[in-house]
KEMI-800354 format. One line per field, with one value per residue: x, y, z of N, C-alpha, C in turn; residue in one letter. Coordinates in steps of 0.1 Angstrom, whole numbers. Layout:
<atoms>
n_u = c(X_...)
n_v = c(Y_...)
n_w = c(Z_...)
ca_u = c(X_...)
ca_v = c(Y_...)
ca_w = c(Z_...)
c_u = c(X_...)
c_v = c(Y_...)
c_w = c(Z_...)
aa = c(A_...)
</atoms>
This chain:
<atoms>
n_u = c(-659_-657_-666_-696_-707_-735_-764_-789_-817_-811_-818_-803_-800_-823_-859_-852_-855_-850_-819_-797_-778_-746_-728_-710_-716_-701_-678_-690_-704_-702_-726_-745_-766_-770_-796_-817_-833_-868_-892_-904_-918_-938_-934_-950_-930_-908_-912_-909_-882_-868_-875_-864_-878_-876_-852_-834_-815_-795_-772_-760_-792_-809_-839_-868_-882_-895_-888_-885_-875_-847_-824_-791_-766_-749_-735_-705_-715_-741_-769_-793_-804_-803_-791_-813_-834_-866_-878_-884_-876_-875_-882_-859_-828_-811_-799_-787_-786_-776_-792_-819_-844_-836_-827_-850_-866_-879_-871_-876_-878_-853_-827_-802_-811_-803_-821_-835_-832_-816_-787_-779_-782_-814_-838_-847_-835_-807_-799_-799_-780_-781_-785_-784_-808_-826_-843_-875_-885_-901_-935_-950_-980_-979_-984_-955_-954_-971_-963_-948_-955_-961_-943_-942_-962_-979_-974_-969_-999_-1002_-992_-996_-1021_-1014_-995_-1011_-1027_-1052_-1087_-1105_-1131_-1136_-1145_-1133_-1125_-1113_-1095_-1090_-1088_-1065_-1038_-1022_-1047_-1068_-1051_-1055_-1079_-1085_-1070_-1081_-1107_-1099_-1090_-1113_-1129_-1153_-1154_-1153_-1149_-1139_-1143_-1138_-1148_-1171_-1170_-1150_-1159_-1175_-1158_-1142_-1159_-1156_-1135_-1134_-1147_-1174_-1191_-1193_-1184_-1188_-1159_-1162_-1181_-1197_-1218_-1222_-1202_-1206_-1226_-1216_-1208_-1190_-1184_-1164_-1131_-1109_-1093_-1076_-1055_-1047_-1040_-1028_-1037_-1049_-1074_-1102_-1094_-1105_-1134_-1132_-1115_-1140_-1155_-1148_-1146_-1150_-1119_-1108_-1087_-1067_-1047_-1017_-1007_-1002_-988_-994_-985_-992_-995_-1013_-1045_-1058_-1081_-1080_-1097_-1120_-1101_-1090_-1114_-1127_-1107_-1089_-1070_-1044_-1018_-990_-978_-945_-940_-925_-913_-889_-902_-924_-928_-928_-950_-969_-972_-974_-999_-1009_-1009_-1025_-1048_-1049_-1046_-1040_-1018_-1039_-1025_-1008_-988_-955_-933_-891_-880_-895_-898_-897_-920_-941_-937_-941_-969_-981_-970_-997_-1014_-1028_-1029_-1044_-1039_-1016_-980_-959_-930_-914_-885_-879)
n_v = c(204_236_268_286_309_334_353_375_382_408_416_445_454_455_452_463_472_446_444_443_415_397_362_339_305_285_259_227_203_166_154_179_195_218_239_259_278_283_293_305_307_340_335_345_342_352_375_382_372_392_417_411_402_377_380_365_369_374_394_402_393_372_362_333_300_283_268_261_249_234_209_216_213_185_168_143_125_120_98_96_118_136_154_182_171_185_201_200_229_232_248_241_230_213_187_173_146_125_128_113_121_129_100_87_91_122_142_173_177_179_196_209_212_227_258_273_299_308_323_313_316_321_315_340_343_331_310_282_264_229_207_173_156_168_181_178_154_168_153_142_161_179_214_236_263_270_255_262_275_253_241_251_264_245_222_224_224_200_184_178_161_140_131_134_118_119_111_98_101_118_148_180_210_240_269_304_309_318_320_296_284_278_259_242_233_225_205_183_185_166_144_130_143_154_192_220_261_283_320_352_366_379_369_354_333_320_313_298_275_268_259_232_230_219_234_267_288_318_333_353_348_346_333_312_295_283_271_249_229_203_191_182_166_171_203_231_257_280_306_337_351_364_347_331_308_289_290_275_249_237_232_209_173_150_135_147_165_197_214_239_256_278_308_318_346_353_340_312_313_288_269_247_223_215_202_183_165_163_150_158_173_196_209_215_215_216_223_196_164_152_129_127_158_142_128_142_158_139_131_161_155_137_146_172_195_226_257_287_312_345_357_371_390_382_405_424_420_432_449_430_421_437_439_417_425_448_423_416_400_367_336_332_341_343_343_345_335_347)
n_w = c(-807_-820_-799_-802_-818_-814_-816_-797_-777_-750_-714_-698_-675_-646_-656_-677_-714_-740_-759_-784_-784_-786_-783_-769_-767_-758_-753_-767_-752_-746_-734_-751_-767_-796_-805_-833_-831_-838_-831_-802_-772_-749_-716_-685_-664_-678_-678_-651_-645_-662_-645_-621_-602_-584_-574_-586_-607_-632_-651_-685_-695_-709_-721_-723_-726_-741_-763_-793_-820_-843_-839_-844_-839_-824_-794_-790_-772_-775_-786_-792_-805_-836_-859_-872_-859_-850_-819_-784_-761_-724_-693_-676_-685_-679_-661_-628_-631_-609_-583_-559_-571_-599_-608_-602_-623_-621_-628_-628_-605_-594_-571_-581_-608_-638_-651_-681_-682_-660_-650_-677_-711_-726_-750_-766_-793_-815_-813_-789_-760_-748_-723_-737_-726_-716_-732_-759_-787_-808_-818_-850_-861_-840_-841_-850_-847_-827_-807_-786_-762_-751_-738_-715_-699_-710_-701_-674_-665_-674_-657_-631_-639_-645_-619_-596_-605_-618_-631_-663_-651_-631_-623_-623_-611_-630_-618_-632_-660_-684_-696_-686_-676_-699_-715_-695_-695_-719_-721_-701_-707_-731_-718_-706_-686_-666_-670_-649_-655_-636_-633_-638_-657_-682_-707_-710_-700_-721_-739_-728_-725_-754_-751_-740_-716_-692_-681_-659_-636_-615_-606_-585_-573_-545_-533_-554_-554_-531_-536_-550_-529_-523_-547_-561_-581_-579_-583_-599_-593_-617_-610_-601_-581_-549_-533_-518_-505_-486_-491_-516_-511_-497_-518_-525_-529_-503_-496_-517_-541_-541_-563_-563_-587_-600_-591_-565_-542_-520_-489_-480_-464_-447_-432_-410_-402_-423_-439_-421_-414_-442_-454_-469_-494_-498_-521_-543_-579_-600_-633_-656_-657_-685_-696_-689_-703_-729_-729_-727_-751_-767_-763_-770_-794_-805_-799_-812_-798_-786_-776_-777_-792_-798_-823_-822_-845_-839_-835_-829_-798_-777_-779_-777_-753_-739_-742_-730_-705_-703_-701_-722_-742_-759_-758_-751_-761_-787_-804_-836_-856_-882)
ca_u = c(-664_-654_-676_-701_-710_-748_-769_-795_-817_-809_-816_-787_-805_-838_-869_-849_-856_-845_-811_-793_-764_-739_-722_-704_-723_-692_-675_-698_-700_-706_-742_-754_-769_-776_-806_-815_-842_-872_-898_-903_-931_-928_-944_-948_-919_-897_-910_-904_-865_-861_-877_-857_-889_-874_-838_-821_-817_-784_-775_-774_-802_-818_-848_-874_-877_-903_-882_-891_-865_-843_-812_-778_-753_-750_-722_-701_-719_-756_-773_-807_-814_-802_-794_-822_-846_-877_-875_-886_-871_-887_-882_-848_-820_-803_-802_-771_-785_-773_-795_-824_-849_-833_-824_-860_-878_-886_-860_-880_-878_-839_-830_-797_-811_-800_-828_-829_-831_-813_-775_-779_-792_-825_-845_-849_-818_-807_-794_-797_-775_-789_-785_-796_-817_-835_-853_-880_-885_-918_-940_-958_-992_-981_-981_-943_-957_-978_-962_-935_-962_-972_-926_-936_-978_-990_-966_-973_-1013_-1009_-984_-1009_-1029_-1001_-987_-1024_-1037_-1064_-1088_-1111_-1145_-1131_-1146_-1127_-1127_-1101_-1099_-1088_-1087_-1057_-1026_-1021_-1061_-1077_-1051_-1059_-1094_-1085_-1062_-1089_-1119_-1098_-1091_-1127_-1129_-1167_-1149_-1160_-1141_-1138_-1137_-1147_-1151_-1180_-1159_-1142_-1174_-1181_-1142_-1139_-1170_-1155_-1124_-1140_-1158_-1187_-1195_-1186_-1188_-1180_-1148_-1160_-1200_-1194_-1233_-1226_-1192_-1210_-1234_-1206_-1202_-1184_-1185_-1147_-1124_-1097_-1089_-1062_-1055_-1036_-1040_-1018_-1039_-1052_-1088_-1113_-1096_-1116_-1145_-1128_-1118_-1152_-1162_-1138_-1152_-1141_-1104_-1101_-1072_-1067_-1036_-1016_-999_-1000_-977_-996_-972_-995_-998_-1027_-1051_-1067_-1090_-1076_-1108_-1125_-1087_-1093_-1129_-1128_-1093_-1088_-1056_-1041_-1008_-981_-966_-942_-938_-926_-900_-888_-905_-938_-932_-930_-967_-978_-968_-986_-1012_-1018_-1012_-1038_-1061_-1047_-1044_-1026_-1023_-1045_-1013_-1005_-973_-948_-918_-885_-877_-905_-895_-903_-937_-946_-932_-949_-985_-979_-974_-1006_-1027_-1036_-1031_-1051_-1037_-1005_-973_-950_-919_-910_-873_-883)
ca_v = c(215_248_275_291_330_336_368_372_400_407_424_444_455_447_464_472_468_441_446_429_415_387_360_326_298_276_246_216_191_152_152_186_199_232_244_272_288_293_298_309_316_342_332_354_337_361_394_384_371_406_425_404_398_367_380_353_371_373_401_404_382_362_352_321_289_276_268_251_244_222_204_219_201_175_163_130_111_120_89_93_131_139_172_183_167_193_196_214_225_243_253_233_230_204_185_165_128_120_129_106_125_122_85_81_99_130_153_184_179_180_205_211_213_238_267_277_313_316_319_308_322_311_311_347_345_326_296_278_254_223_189_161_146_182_182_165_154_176_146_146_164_196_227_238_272_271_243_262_272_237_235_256_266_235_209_225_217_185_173_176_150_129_135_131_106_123_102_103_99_129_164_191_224_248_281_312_306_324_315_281_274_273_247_232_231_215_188_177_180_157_133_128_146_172_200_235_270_295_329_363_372_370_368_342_317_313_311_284_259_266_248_219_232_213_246_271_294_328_331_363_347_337_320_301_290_275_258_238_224_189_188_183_155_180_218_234_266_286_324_343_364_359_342_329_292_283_281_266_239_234_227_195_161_142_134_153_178_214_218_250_259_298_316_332_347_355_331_309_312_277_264_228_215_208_195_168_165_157_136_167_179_208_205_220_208_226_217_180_158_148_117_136_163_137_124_155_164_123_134_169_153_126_150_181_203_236_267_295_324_354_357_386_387_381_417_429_412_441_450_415_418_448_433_406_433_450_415_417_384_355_333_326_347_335_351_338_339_345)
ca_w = c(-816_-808_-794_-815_-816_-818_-813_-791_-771_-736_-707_-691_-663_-643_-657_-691_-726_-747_-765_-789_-779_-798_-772_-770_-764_-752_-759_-769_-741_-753_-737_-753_-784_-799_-813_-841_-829_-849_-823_-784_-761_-735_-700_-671_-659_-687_-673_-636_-645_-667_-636_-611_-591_-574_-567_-588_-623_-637_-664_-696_-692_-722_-716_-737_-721_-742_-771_-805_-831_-847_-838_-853_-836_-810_-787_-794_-766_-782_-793_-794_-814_-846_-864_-886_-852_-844_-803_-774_-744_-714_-681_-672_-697_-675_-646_-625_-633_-601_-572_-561_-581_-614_-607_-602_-634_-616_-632_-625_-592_-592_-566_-589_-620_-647_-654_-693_-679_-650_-653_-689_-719_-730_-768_-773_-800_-826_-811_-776_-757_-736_-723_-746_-719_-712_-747_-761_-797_-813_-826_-860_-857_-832_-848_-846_-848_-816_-797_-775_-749_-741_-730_-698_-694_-712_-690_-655_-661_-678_-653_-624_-643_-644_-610_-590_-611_-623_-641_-670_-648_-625_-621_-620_-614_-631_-614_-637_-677_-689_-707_-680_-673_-711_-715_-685_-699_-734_-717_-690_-714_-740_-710_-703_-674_-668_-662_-646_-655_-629_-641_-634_-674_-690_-723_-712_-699_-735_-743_-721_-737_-766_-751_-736_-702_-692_-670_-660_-624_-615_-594_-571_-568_-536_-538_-567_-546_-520_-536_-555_-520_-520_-559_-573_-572_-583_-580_-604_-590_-623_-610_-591_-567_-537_-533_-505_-504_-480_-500_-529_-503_-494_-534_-526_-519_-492_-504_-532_-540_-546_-567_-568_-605_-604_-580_-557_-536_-503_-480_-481_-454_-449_-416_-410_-397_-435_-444_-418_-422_-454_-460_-485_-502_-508_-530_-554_-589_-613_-651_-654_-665_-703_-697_-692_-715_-742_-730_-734_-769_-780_-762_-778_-812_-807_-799_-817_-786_-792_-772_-789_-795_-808_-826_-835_-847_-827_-834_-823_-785_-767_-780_-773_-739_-733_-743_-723_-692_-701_-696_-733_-746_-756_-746_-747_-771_-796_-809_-845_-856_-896)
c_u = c(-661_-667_-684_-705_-725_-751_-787_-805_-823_-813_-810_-795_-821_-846_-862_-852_-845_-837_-804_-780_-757_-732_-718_-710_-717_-687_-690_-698_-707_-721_-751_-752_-770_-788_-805_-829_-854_-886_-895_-917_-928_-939_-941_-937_-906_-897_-908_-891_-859_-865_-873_-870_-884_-860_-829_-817_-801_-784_-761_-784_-813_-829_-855_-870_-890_-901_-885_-880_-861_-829_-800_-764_-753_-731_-721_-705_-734_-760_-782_-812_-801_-800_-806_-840_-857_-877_-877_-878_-883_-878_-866_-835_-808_-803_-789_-779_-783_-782_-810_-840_-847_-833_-845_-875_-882_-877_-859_-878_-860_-834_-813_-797_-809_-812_-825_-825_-823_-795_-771_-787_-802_-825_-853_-838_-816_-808_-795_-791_-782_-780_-789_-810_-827_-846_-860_-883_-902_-921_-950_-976_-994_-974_-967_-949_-963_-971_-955_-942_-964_-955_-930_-951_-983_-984_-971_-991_-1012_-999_-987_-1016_-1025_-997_-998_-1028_-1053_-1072_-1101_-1124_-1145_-1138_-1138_-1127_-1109_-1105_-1086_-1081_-1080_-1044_-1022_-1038_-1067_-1067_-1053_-1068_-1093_-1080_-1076_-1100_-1114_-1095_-1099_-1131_-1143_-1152_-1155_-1148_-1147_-1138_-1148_-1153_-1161_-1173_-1158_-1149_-1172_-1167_-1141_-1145_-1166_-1138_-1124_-1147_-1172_-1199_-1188_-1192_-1180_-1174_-1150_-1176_-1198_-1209_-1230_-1215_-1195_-1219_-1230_-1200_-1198_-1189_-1169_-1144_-1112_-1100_-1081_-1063_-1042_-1036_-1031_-1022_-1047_-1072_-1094_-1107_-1102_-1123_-1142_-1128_-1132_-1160_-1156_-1152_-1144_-1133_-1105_-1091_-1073_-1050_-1033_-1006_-997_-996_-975_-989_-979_-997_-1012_-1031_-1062_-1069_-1085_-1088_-1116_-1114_-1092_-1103_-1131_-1115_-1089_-1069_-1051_-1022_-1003_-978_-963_-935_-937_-912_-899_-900_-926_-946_-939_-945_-972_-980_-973_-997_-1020_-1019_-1021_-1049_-1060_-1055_-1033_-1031_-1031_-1034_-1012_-989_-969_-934_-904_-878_-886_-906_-902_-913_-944_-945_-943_-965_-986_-978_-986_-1019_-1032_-1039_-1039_-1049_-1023_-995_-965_-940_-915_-897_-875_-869)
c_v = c(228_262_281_303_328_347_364_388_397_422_430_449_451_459_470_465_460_445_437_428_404_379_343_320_287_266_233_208_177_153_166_188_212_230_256_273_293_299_299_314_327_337_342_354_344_375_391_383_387_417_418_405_390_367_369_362_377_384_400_391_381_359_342_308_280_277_257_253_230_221_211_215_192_168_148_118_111_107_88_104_130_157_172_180_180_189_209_216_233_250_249_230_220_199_176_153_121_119_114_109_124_108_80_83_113_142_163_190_178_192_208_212_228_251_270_290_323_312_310_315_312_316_325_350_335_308_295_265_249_212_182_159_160_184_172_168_163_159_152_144_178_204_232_254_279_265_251_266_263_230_239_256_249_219_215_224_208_178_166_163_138_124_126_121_110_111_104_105_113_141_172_206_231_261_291_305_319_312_294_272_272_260_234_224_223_201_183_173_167_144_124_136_155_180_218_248_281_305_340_371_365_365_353_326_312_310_293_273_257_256_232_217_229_226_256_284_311_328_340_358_340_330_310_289_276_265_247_233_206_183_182_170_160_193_219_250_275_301_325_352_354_357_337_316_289_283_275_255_232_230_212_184_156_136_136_159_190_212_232_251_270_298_326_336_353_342_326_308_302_276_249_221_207_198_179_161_152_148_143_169_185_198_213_209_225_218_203_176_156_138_123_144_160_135_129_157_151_128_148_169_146_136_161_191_212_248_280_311_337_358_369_381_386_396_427_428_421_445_435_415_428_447_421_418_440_440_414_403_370_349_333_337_339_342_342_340_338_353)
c_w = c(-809_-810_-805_-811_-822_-811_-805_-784_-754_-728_-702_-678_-656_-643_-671_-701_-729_-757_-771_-785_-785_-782_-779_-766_-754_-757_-759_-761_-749_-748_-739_-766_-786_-810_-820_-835_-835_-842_-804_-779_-750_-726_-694_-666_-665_-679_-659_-636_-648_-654_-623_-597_-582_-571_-573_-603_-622_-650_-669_-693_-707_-720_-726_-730_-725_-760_-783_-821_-835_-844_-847_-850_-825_-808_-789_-784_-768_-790_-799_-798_-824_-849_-875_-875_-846_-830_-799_-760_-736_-704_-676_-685_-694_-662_-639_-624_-623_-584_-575_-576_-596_-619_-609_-616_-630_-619_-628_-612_-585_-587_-571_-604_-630_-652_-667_-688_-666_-649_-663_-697_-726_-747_-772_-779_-808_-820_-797_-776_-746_-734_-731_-741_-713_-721_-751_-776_-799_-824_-836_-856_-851_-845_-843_-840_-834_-807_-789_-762_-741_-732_-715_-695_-696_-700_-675_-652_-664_-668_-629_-625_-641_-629_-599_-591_-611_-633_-651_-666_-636_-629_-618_-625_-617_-626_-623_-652_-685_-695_-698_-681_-686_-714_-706_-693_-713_-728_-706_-699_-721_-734_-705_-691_-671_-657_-661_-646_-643_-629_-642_-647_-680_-706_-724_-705_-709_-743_-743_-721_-748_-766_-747_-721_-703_-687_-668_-641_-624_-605_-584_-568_-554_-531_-547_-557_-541_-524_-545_-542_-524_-542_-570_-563_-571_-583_-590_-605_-601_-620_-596_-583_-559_-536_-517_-503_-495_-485_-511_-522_-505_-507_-533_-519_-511_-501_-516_-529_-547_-553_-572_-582_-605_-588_-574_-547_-522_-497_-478_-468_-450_-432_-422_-412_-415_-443_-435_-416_-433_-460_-473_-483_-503_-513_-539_-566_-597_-625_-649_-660_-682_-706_-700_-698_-728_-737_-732_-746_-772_-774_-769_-794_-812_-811_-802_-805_-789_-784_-781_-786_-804_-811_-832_-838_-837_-823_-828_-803_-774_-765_-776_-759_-730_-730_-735_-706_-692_-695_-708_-740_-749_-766_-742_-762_-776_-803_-821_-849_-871_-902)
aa = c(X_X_X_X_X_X_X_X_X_X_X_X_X_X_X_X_X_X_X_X_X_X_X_X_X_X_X_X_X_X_X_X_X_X_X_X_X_X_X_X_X_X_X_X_X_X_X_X_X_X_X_X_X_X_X_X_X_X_X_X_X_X_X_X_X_X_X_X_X_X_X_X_X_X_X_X_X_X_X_X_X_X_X_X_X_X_X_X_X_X_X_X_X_X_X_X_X_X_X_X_X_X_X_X_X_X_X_X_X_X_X_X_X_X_X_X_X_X_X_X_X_X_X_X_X_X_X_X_X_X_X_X_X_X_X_X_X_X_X_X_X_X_X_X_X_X_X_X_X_X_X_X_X_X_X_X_X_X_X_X_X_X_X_X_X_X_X_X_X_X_X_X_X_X_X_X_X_X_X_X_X_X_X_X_X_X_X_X_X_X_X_X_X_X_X_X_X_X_X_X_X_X_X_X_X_X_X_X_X_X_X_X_X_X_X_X_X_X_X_X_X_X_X_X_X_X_X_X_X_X_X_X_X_X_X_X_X_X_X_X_X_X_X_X_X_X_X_X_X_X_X_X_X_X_X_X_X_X_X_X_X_X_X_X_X_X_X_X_X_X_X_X_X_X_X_X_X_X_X_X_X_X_X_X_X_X_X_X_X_X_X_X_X_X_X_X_X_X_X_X_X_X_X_X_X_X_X_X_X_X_X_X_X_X_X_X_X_X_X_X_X_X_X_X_X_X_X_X_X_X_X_X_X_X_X_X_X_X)
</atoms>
């Protein structure tokens, strides 16, 4: 198939406004597909690439890696999607198949894997190109409309669950209820799990009962803290500033785990002694594999699980991007391509 021309809106430098820009997509390779584009989420993860926060960002730069369309063409060694098929991608847009990690299901963890966003353009734009084996089918039940959050936010808390082995008799505490922790809190509540929200907003106490929090604590009471001593069997750390871990720790029971998900970027300052103490945990995950994705998307149709979004238009990109830098959001954005 030869290359296709699609339009798109890019960054050309870091810290600049979204512009439109028209570009080649490439030749078709046998294991990839294209999609049309009819929604996108942005994540935090957009405005750090466009503000080259982590020194990898490539310009013009696309960003959208929480992509929700439909199939429009597929390569001649595609077996298993269809054109016409509803599909998400996320975080990854390909991976080399070959290392042990891929071989083993762990795709995500392929220290070669393709980034939708990084030296590739992502799903703010008409059309995106992927891997087959990158995308997962949208099962009947998710809201097309909402779903592209759950490609990048809603997969790096549910894949925790997965990952840990969380289980439905489990306590856990989620700490900060924003765009990653309310769905923490939907996915855990609908797992069975009592779970407790963390969270310095009174607002967002009553937010977060209303998503499935058994409780709920304040994240600066350093009283209430302490007297959640040895109460969690799990941690899921979605915020990105710097906190007291040590007393979070200390909410752990003997061998539980703290997982981090938000990307706080100071260095944590933990006391060993309660680590070996208690046979506790600390730990990382990021997003998850296809394999996972898909479990996710049966599990938020079972239980009609959907991030709660505000959507603008795809021309609108900027103002979206911009409310999303103020902190305004709740919870999560959506860019429509109407």
């Amino acid at each position: 198939m030869p290359s296709i021309t699609t339009n798109g809106l890019a960054a050309i430098e870091p810290g600049g406004l979204l512009e439109p820009i028209s570009y080649e997509l490439g030749d078709l390779n046998a294991n990839e597909i294209i999609i049309d584009v009819e929604y996108c989420g942005i994540c935090h993860s957009d405005l750090s690439m466009v503000d080259n926060d982590w020194g990898i960002s490539q310009y013009p730069l696309v960003p959208g890696h929480e992509v929700i369309g439909k199939i429009s063409a597929v390569g001649t060694g595609v077996n298993h999607l269809n054109i016409g098929d509803s599909v998400g991608l996320g975080w990854h847009c390909g991976y080399c198949n070959e290392c042990e990690c891929c071989k083993s299901g762990d795709q995500n963890l392929c220290a070669t894997a393709q980034p939708t966003i990084v030296g590739h353009h992502g799903g703010f734009a008409d059309k995106v190109k992927a891997d087959a084996n990158s995308v997962v089918v949208i099962p009947e039940g998710v809201d097309l409309a909402t779903a592209g959050p759950l490609m990048c936010a809603g997969i790096t808390v549910f894949n925790p669950m997965i990952q840990f082995g969380v289980s439905s008799t489990d306590r856990v505490g989620v700490i900060g209820i924003g765009g990653l922790g309310h769905l923490a809190v939907k996915f855990l509540s609908a797992w069975g799990c009592e779970v407790t929200a963390f969270t310095s907003s009174e607002d967002k106490k009553n937010e977060a009962v209303s998503f499935g929090a058994n409780h709920t604590l304040n994240s600066l009471d350093a009283e209430a803290i302490e007297q959640a001593a040895n109460s969690f069997d799990y941690l899921i750390s979605t915020v990105n500033v710097k906190l007291d871990w040590n007393q979070y720790v200390n909410t752990l029971k003997p061998k539980g785990t703290m997982v981090f998900v938000g990307a706080t970027l100071d260095p944590l300052d933990l006391g060993v002694m309660p680590l070996i103490l208690g046979q506790r945990t600390i730990a990382g995950s990021t997003v998850g594999s296809p394999a996972v994705m898909d479990q996710m998307l049966q599990f938020a149709s079972r239980h009609q699980i959907s991030p709660l979004v505000e959507q603008f238009a795809m021309s609108a990109a900027n103002s979206a991007m911009n409310h999303l830098r103020d902190g305004k959001p709740k919870y999560r954005v959506v860019l429509a391509n109407n």
